[in-house]
C-alpha positions, 0 to 999 in steps of 0.5 A: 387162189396160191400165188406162183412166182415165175422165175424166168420172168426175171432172166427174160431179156426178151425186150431187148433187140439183141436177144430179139435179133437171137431168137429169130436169126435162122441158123438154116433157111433151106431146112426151115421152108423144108419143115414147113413145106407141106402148108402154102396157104396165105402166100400173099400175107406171109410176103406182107409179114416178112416185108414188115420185118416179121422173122420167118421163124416166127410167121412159119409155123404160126401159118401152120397152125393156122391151117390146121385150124382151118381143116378143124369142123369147130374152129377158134378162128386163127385165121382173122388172128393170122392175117391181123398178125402179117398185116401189123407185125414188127420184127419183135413179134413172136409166133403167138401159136406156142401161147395159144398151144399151152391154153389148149393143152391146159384145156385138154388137161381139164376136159375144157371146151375149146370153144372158151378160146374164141373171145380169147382170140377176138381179143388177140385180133384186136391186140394185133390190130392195135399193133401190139403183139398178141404172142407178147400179151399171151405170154405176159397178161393172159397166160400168168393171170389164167395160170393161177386158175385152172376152173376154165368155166369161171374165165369169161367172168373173172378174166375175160374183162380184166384182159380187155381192161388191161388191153384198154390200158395199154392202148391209153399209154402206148399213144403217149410220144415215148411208145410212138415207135416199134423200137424205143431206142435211147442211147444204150437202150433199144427195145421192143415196145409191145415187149416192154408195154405187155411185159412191164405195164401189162403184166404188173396188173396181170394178177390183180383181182378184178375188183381192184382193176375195174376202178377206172381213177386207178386204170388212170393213175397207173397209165399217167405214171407209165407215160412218164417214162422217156427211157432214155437212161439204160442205168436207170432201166437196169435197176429198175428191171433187177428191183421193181419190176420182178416185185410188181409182176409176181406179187401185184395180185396180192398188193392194194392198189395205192401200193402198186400205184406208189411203186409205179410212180417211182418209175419215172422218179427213178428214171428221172434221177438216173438220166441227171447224174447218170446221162448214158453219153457220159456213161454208157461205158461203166460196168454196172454195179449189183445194186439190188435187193435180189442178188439171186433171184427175186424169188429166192429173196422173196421165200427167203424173207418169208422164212425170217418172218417177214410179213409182205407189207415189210418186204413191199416197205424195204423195195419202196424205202430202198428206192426212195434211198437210192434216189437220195444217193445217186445226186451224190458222188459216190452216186451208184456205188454207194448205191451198191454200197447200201444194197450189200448192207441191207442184204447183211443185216435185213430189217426193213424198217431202218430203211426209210430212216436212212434216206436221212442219214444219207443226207447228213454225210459229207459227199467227198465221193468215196465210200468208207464215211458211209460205210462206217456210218451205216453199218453201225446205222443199221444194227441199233434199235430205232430209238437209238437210230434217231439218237444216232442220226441227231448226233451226226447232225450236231456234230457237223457230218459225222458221228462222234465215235467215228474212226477217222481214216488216214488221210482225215486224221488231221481234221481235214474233210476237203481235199488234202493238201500236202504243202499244209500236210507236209507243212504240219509234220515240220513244225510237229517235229519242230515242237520241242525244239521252238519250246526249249528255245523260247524257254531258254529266251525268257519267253514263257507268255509265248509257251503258255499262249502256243501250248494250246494253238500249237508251236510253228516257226512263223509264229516263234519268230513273231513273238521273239520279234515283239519281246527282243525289238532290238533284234527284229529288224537283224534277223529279217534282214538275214532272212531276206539274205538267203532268200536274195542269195546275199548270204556269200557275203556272210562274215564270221560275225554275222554267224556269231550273231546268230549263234549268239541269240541261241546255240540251235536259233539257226535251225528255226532260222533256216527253216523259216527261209528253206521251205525243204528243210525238216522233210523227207530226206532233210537234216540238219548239217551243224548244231551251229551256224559258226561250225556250218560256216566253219566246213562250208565257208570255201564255197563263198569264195569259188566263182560263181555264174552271173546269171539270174531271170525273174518273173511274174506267176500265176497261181490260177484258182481251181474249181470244183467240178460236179458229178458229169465234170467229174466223169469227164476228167475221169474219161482222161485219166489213166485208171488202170493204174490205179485199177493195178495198185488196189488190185495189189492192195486186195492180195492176200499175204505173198511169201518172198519164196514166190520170188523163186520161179520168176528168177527162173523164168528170166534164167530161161529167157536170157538162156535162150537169148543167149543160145540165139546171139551165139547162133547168129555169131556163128553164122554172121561174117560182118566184123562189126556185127560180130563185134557187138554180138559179143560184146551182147554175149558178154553181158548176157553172160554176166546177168546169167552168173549173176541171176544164178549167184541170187537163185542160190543165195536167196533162200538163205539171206534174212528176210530184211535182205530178201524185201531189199532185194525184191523191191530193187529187182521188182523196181525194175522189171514189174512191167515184164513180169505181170504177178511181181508188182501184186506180189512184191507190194503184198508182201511188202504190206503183211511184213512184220517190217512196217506197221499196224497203220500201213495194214489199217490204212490199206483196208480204209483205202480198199473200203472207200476207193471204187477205181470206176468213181475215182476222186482226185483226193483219193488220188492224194490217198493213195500217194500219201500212203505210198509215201507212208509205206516208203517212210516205214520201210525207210525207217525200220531199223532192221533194214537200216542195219542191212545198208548200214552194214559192210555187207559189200557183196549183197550191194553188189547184187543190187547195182544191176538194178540200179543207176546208183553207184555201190557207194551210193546203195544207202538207204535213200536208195530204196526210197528211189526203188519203192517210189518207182515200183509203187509208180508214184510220179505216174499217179502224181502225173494223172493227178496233174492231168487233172488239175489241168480240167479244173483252172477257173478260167474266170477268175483272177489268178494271184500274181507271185513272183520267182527268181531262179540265181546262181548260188555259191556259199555255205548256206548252199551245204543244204542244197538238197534240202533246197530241193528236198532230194536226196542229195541232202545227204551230200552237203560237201559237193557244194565245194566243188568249184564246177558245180553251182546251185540255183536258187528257185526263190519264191519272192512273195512268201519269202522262201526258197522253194527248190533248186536245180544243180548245174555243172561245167565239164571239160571232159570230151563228147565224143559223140558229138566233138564237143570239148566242154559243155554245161549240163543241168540236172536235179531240176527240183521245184519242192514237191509241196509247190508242185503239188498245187500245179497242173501238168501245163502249169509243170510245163510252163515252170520249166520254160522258165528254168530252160529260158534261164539255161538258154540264156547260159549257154548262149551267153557262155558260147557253151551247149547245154545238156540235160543229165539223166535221161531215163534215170529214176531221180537223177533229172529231177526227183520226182519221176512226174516232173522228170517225164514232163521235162524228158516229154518236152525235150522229145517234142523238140527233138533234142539230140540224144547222146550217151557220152555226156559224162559230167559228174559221178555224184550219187549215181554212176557215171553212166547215168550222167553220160545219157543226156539230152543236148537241149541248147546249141549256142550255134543254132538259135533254133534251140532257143524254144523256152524264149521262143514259146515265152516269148522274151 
């Protein structure tokens, strides 16, 4: 006997009631009965099939050759077949004539006697009366078995029982509760039960020798599995159609039958696992993943293992070890797509006998959800002997979750297996940098038991100042005291001799002093503004004599616990997260090396576009005779032409400038137009990360990022990954000499180039400023935000919150220079505004760690508002809680902080008798420097219909004068309606 493997069994979606309602929709009614015309026989049965659901289609020409076979003098006995047939059929039931033609024909072919055909047909009458369909059990179980043996002579005795054996068996698992119905329909599954019991319960055993089917404890045990089955998961019937069922049904014949039985029983196992972390009403939406050891075929993957030596025992081993494997990773949260993840490995390196040994190894990684931990891992699993197999896996054991050559990827480099933390994160980078500073001050002090005990833990402010408090006791209750100084605002009162005192324990003691009180200082754009605190107070000292604001609020926060969500939880935030924005990000991160002359044809597809619109303003100036419109029709045409003068300035020069002018450029012009231009955000970033400009830990990070991030699967600590990479790919730029000499150069014209794409003013166009620009093109607040959005789904809400208390005061000494390091922004660069006597800094103090922990600026301006008729006004902008403390916060946490520092500015403006405006609407880093926390700001004043205005000019620090003008008129002290924060707060 050959076996023969049919390769359309594994295309043949015929279970499914979609490609049932296909097969039989008729495309011409009029033209079907015409083809049928001549046989009318059977009118009342072919009425009683169509009022069954039977197609049409189907019952037409099996009538047909039901008369024919009627006029034959030896007649196979169709007739009993036809009318059982109209009589028990369902819309699923095909024309068994087409099966019963190929028995024919084969009989035909080899002189056989027709009359073999009659117990076949008996057999299909009971078929039919059982309510299967009999063209289904034909082309399932009868035509593959007879198939494989043409001697017609030996049918009655080799497979004529083993038919009514399998018959038998369906008729046992079709009277279990999941077959009760034509139609099995769960969830995304709808299917054709007789399909599904002949197809996938016949046809396994189809090909199995008669010997091993007539054991009756098998025909049990095989049943009892398949009635296990709910179908009630279509993920689960998926991968089991793709990996076991095309095994089972081309190769049973040659398997013992404890091997089919501990391939079927996987079957609800599977299932089982499947419909508990993969539930079709959570995720009936996800695109499935290629999980299957026969990408092809199963076919060509059969033949193909043969051809490497592979005995049939190996490939039946690889299938049941595979599923085994895959049950172990679906409870986990990289579930499905490490699922896929170890499918593709085994298909990279086949070798079945390591299959079974990595349902272990499996189990011993850390389950974070991403996909690179395991990566790594198996892919150096699978290409070792199995000695060295086991010494690997026992090594992973011992070493707490992964081996110990393991690569750590960015975001692990310090040791961190839970999510990342970017307060701790941040955090560590301020005292590594701080390291050599702490060590030659505590040298300097005498202090070498505290060098030789930190040298090992490592060197940190907090524990700097500890152990000088405990070698210098005469000194500790001092500098607490100017500690709690800043902290409380008490610092204006500040005397030369206090800063002498400072100075006078060591020259740069002020800077663990600062850095123990200012939470900002040492990050992102934070430097130091004195080597000591004498000079700081020498430049800076005018401040704590300017009038300051007597407004201050106080209050109690919750610092709410967070909890961590399983799988299904999971998938429900992930329902609420944005994820084409990440989809956007990695697809970007996939491109392959960009050239900056790609930049050329889009400059030219704008030239056109404001071509045209500049030919449709003219046109309309033309024929328009309303002043007022043609006025603004030319002032439009103006500005038109200016960007046109401009774009053709660049298209000129761009080929020529260097390649450090061609990224500046291209991130400040992609910044502002990747949303109407669809390839400039793909095309700027690639260029950005194969650029000899930044460095082999941007290139390396990319691919861990692309090797662990399945956007459909999303954690949020991936989200984390992406923003620190970001945040890294900023600071390298930032950082590359090349580019610093570009904004440290005179080159005025070239910054002229950039102030169109920009709020900045030319002055301004430093290198911060391109910190501005790749934030906003990498759309790093947006990612923040869904991180927020997330967070909101994981507040314990049964747990104790922590209670914190903040203060928010006005502030005015020398200690506010470091204003912009309060807040960590870019205005840290800019320390004498402080000495502006209208602009007043408030203090964000976090009362219970003893830390200043942001900041926002507030102004008074006597410059009039036209718009509005207003003379003088407030305006409050740079509203910058440090981004380590909002890293923490939900979005409804966000929110609410900023009630509180709106209740502050209501009270303000009420008290004052003066409005209060909100600058920088729409202006990257101006309202606050995180775009995220911008948008929740700006999002809110929307909700309260804050009056918009264009005019509120105040100030021109950093950013033009413009950008300040677009406010929002957020408290009118005229109308207490305005007062929503102590509306909603309820003060």
């Amino acid at each position: 006997m050959t076996e023969e493997t049919n390769t359309s069994e594994e295309e043949d979606d015929s279970e499914f009631l979609k490609e049932i309602h296909l097969i039989n929709t008729v495309d011409d009614q009029v033209a079907l009965d015409k083809e049928y015309a001549e046989f009318s026989r059977f009118r009342s049965h072919v009425q009683k099939a169509e009022n069954r659901g039977v197609s049409r289609k189907q019952i037409l020409p099996f009538r047909a050759l039901t008369e024919i076979d009627e006029n034959r003098k030896e007649r196979i006995g169709l007739k009993d077949l036809f009318v059982a047939y109209c009589e028990n059929g369902n819309r699923a039931w095909l024309n068994p004539g087409k099966g019963i033609a190929a028995l024919e024909n084969t009989l035909r072919k080899f002189n056989g006697d027709q009359k073999i055909l009659t117990p076949i047909i008996s057999l299909l009458i009971d078929v039919a009366k059982s309510k299967l369909s009999p063209a289904a059990f034909l082309k399932y179980v009868i035509l593959p078995r007879l198939r494989l043996d043409m001697n017609w002579r030996s049918w009655p005795k080799t497979h004529f029982p083993a038919f009514h054996i399998i018959r038998k068996i369906l008729s046992d698992v079709q009277a279990s509760p999941s077959y009760e119905s034509d139609i099995i329909a769960n969830g995304r599954l709808s299917l054709a039960r007789d399909i599904i019991l002949t197809k996938y319960v016949g046809g396994p055993v189809a090909r199995i020798e008669l010997s091993k089917l007539s054991n009756a404890s098998f025909q049990t045990e095989y049943a009892m599995h398949w009635k296990n089955l709910q179908y009630n998961n279509y993920m689960a019937f998926f991968f089991i159609k793709r990996n076991v069922l095309p095994f089972l049904s081309q190769l049973s014949g040659k398997l013992e039958a404890n091997q089919i039985l501990e391939l079927v029983l996987e079957l609800p196992l599977l299932e089982e696992a499947f419909h508990i972390a993969y539930p079709d009403e959570l995720y009936f939406q996800k695109k499935l993943p290629n999980f299957s050891l026969y990408p092809v075929s199963f076919h060509h993957s059969y033949y193909k293992r043969l051809g490497l030596g592979y005995s049939l025992f190996q490939v039946y081993s690889e299938l049941l070890g595979f599923t085994r494997v895959i049950r172990t990773t679906l409870p986990t949260r990289a579930g499905i797509y490490l699922a896929e993840l170890i499918a593709k490995k085994i298909l990279k390196k086949q070798s079945p006998s390591y299959i079974t040994e990595l349902d272990r190894l499996i189990q011993l990684l850390p389950d974070r959800g991403g996909l690179y931990t395991y990566g790594w891992h198996i892919e150096q699993f699978v290409n070792l002997d199995q000695t060295e197999r086991m010494r690997f896996i026992e090594n992973v054991e011992s070493n707490g979750g992964h081996h110990p050559n393991f690569v750590r990827p960015f975001w692990m480099v310090r040791g961190n297996w839970g999510n990342i933390d970017f307060a701790e994160y941040y955090e560590s980078i301020k005292e590594e940098n701080a390291r050599n500073l702490i060590e030659s001050i505590a040298s300097n002090l005498n202090m070498s038991d505290y060098i030789s005990g930190q040298k090992k833990k490592g060197f940190t402010v907090a524990s700097f100042l500890e152990a000088y408090s405990a070698q210098y006791p005469e000194n500790k209750n001092q500098v607490f005291d100017y500690q709690k100084d800043i902290v409380d605002g008490r610092d204006r009162a500040w005397t030369r001799q206090d800063v002498a005192y400072i100075d006078s324990i060591h020259p740069q003691f002020q800077k663990l002093l600062l850095m123990s009180v200012l939470r900002g200082i040492g990050m992102h754009f934070s430097n130091f503004k004195s080597t000591t605190l004498s000079e700081l107070f020498h430049s800076y000292s005018a401040a704590n004599t300017l009038p300051t604001l007597p407004y201050e609020i106080g209050f109690e926060w919750e610092d709410t616990k967070k909890e961590s969500k399983d799988t299904k939880g999971e998938e429900i935030i992930r329902s609420t997260i944005n994820l084409n924005l990440f989809h956007e990000l990695i697809a970007a991160l996939n491109e392959e090396n960009g050239q900056c002359s790609q930049l050329i044809p889009i400059l030219g597809r704008e030239h056109l576009e404001l071509k045209t619109s500049l030919a449709e303003k003219r046109s309309a100036l033309a024929t328009s005779s309303d002043e007022n419109i043609k006025e603004k029709t030319e002032k439009a045409i103006k500005h038109i032409e200016k960007q046109i003068n401009q774009l053709e300035e660049i298209q000129v020069k761009f080929s020529n400038w260097d390649l450090e002018r061609q990224i500046i450029f291209l991130v400040f012009y992609a910044s502002k137009n990747a949303d109407r231009f669809e390839s400039l955000f793909p095309l700027t970033i690639s260029i950005l990360i194969h650029s000899k400009l930044v460095g082999e830990e941007i290139a390396s990070g990319r691919e861990e990022l692309l090797q662990d991030i399945v956007v459909e699967n999303l954690q949020m600590y991936q989200i984390d990954t992406l923003v620190l990479f970001c945040k890294k790919l900023v600071g390298e730029l930032k950082e590359n000499q090349k580019i610093k000499s570009v904004f440290d150069s005179s080159d005025s014209d070239f910054k002229e180039i950039l102030v169109p794409y920009s709020s900045l003013k030319k002055q301004s166009l430093q290198i911060n400023s391109l910190d501005a620009a790749l934030n906003r093109l990498l759309r790093v607040g947006k990612m923040e935000a869904e991180r927020a959005k997330w967070l909101d789904h994981t507040i314990k809400a049964d747990a104790a919150p922590k209670l914190r208390k903040y203060k928010l005061y006005t502030s005015k000494s020398f200690i506010d220079s470091y204003y912009g390091d309060m807040g960590g922004i870019c205005l840290s660069i800019a320390p004498k505004e402080i000495l502006r006597p209208n602009l007043f800094n408030y203090r964000i103090a976090d009362e219970t760690s003893g830390k200043i922990v942001g900041m926002f600026l507030l102004t008074y301006s006597a410059q009039k508002i036209k718009s509005l008729g207003i003379s003088e006004f407030f305006s409050a902008f740079a509203i910058n809680p440090l981004y380590s403390v909002l890293y923490h916060w939900s979005k409804k946490e966000k929110l609410l902080f900023y009630l509180w520092i709106r209740s502050l500015l209501e009270f303000i403006s009420f008290t004052s008798g003066k409005p209060l405006f909100l600058a920088g609407r729409g202006t990257y880093g101006l309202l606050s420097e995180g775009s995220e926390y911008a948008e929740i700001i700006e999002s809110t004043e929307r909700q309260f219909q804050s009056p918009k205005v264009d005019d509120a000019y105040s100030l021109d620090i950093y950013y033009n004068k413009s950008a300040y003008g677009r406010s929002y008129m957020i408290i009118d002290p005229m109308d207490a309606g305005t007062k929503h924060a102590h509306r909603i707060l309820k003060l």
